[in-house]
N, C-alpha and C positions, 0 to 999 in steps of 0.2 A: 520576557516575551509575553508575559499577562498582558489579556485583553477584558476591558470591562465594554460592558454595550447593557444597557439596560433591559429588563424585560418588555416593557411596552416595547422598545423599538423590536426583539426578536419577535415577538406576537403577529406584530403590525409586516414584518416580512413575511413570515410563515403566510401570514392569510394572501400576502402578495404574489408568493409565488404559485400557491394553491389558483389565483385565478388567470394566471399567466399563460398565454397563449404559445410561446417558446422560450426554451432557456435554452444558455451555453455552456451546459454541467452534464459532466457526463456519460451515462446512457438513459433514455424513455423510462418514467415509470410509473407501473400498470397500478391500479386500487387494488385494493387487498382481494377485491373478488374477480375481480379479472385474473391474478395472477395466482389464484385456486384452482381457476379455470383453468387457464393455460397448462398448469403443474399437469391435473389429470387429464388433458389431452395428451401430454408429455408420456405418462405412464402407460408401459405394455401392457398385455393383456394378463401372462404370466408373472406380472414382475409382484412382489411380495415386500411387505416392513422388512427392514432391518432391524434385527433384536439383540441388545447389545453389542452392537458392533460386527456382529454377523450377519449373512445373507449374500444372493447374490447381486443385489441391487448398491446394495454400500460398496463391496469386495472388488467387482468388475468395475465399480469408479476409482474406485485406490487404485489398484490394478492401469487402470487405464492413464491417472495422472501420473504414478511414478515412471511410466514407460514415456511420456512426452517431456519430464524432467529430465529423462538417463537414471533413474535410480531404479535400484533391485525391489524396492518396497515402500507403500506409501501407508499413512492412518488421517483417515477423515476423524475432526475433532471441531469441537463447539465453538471453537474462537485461536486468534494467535494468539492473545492474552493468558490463555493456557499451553498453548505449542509452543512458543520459545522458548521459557524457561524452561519447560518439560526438556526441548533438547539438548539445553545447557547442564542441567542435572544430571542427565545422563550423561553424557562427554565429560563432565568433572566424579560420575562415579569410573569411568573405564580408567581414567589419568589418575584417579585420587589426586586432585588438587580441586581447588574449586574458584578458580583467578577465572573471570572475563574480561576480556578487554572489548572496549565500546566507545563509540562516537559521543559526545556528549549533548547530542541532539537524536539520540537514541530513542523507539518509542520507549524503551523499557524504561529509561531514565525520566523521559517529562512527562510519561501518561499514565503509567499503571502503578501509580503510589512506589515504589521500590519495591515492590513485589518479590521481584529474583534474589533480590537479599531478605526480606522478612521473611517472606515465605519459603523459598529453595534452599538458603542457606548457600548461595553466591556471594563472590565477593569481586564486585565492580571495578574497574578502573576507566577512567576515560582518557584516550588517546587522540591525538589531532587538535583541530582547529575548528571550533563551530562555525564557519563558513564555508569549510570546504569536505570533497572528501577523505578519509584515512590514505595515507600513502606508507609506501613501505617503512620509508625514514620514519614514520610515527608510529610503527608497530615494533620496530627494533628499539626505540627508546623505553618500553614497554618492561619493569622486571618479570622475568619467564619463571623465576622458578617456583610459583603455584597459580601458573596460566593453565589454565584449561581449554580454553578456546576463545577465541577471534569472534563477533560478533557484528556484520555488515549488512549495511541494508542499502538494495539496487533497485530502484534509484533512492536517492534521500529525499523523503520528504519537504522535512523544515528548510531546506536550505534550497525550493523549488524541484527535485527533481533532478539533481547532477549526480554526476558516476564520474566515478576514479578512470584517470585513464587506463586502456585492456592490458597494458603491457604493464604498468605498475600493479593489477591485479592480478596478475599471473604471479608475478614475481611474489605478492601478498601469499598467495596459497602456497606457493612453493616452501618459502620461509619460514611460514608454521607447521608442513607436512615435515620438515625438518628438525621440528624442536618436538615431535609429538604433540602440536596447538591442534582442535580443532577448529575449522571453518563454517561458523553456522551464515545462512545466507538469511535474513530480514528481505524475504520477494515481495512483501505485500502489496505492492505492484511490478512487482516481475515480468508479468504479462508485456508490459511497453519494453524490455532491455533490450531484447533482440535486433529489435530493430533498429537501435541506438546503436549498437558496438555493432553489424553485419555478421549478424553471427546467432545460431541456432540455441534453444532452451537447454539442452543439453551439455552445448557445451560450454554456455554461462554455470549452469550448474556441476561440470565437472571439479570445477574449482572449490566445490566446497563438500563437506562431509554431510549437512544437513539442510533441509531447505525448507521454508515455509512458506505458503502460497494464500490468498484470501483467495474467496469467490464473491466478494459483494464487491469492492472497490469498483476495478475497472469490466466485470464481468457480468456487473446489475443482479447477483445471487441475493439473496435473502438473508444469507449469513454463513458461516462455516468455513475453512480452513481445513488444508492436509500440511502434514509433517510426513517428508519424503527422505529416506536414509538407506543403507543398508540394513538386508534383514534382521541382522542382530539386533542393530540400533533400533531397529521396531520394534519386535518384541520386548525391548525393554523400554519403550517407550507405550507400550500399551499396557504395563503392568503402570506406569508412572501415570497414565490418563486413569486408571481404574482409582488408583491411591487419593489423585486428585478431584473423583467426581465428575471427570469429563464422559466414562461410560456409561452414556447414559442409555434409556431404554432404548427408542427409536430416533433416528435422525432423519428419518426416508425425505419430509418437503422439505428439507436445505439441501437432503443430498440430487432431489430431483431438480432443483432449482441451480445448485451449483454448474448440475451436467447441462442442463439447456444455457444459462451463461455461458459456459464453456465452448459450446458449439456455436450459438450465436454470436458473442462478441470476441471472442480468442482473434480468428482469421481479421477481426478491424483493425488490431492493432497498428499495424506497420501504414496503415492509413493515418491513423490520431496520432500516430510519433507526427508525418510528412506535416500534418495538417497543423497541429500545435509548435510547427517550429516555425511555417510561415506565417502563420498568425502572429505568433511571439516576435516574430522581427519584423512586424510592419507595427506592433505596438509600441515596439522600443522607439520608431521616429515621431513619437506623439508628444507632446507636452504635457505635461502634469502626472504622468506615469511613470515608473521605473521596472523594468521588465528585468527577474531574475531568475535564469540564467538570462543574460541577454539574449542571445541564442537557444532555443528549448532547448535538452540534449531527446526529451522523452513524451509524453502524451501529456503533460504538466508543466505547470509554471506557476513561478508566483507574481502577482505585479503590487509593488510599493507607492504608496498612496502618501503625502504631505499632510495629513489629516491626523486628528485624533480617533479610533476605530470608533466610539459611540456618533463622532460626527461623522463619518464616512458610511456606515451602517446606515443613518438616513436618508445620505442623499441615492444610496443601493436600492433601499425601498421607495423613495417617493416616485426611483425613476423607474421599476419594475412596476408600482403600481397604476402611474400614466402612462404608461407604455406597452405595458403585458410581455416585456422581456424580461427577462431575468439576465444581467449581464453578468452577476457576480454573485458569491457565496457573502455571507456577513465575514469580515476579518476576523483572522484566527491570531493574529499575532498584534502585537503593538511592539516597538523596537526603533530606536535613536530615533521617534518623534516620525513615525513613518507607523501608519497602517499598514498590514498584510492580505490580502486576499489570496485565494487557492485556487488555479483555474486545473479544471482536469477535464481533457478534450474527451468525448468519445460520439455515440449516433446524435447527441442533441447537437452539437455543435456543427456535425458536418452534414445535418439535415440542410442548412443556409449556406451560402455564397458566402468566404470570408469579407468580402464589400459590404456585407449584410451586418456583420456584427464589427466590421471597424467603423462605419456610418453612425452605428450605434454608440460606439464608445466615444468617436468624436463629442455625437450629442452628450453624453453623459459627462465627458470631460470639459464640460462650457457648464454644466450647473455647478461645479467645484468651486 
């Protein structure tokens, strides 16, 4: 799934889309001194830094996301790249085993170097099928006895954005609450699931023992992540962020930046699921595109391109920069001779008329 695209061509987009008058990525985003600004508008009168992890600016946000998850306890941390494993560690000290089972389109598997294994001292398996989701049948083929926990991520990424059907993930938690497996949730967009399956944050995450959440993705944060569990599994998971360097002194503008995210774009979601499914199914009747899932399930999609990604990368830029649209991200993937791109709905997209941006893609799809 390596993608080469050269430098000149990413330069030559970057400056494209710096002078582009709309794109369909998304939420709006401020300059760096705008959203300073914004932050200290944001900030009370009494509100104070968080210092090491203390305060009640950090505390009332944890506090506040673990209550919109259903969990007893939440910890704001620097990145998922330190929260998953962190929660896999833990779940393989309470079991003493150290077995993950994981998708093989896992981030932990294609983005973080093996980290969970160099670093944590995990030890990986992958289960399934890289086109689809985990199903129970692929968790059962699975040897248990030094599993420690289950590793899912809703929606999947690499594979557009698709979710296991509800009743096969019921049946998934069930059958590792059974074996002593935990269930870590991969949410890092979480935010779009609810609306996908009809059904509340809570109780997507009852199903699982541990849950990690971004606030940049679909929430336009600046950066930052919570790791949401029971109290126990906090507290040792805050001795695990301390071990790891994650406690660090202050976090207060990611955590101020998280919270206004949260308020502002949380409530759009179940809009960008409605919005990116019809979008995605009037894309699939186009020519020269292939729309994955054909049907969105979620605020994402991916669409497949006949191209090689350095020649599809150009025709992205030449068309953003005669145009001043931005209709697409550079591709992320290259696979069976098919370019990938990554569309993720949120305010830029549904500022326009979807007429607006399939007009557009018609045009783009004639310079191919």
């Amino acid at each position: 799934m390596s993608v080469s695209i050269s430098e000149k061509t990413k330069q030559a987009y970057q400056h494209a889309v710096e002078q582009a008058s709309v794109s369909l990525l998304r939420q709006p985003q401020n300059s760096m001194a705008d959203e300073l600004r914004l932050l200290a508008e944001q900030l009370q009168p009494n509100e104070k830094r968080d210092v090491y992890g203390g305060g009640s600016l950090i505390n009332d946000f944890e506090d506040e996301v673990a209550e919109l998850l259903g969990k007893p306890a939440a910890l704001f941390l620097p990145t998922g790249t330190l929260a998953q494993p962190l929660a896999l560690r833990v779940h393989a000290d309470e079991r003493q085993r150290n077995g993950v089972a994981l998708h093989p389109t896992s981030h932990l598997m294609l983005h973080e170097h093996m980290g969970f294994e160099a670093l944590w001292k995990l030890n990986g398996t992958t289960t399934g099928f890289a086109d689809n989701p985990i199903t129970l049948n692929d968790l059962k083929s699975v040897q248990t006895d030094d599993l420690a926990s289950v590793l899912l991520e809703l929606p999947m990424r690499e594979i557009g954005g698709q979710l296991p059907n509800w009743d096969d993930l019921v049946m998934q938690s069930e059958w590792a609450r059974q074996h002593n497996i935990a269930m870590h949730l991969d949410g890092a967009r979480l935010w779009q699931v609810p609306a996908a399956y009809g059904c509340s944050l809570p109780e997507v995450c009852e199903l699982f023992d541990s849950v990690y959440v971004s606030f940049y993705k679909d929430l336009g944060g600046i950066s930052g992540a919570i790791l949401a569990g029971s109290e126990g599994f906090i507290e040792q998971a805050k001795i695990w962020a301390r071990r790891a360097g994650g406690n660090i002194i202050t976090q207060y503008p990611q955590v101020l930046s998280a919270r206004h995210g949260l308020k502002e774009n949380l409530p759009i979601m179940p809009e960008a699921v409605n919005y990116a499914r019809a979008l995605g199914e009037a894309l699939s009747a186009l020519n020269g595109v292939r729309v994955n899932p054909e049907t969105p399930q979620v605020a994402m999609f991916h669409l497949h391109f006949a191209l090689k990604a350095n020649e599809l990368s150009e025709k992205i830029t030449d068309y953003a920069s005669n145009t001043g649209v931005v209709l697409l991200p550079l591709p992320r993937a290259e696979m069976n001779n098919e370019a990938i791109c990554e569309v993720s709905i949120g305010r830029n997209a549904m500022s326009q008329p979807q007429s607006f941006w399939l007009r557009h893609f018609k045009a783009f799809l004639d310079t191919l």
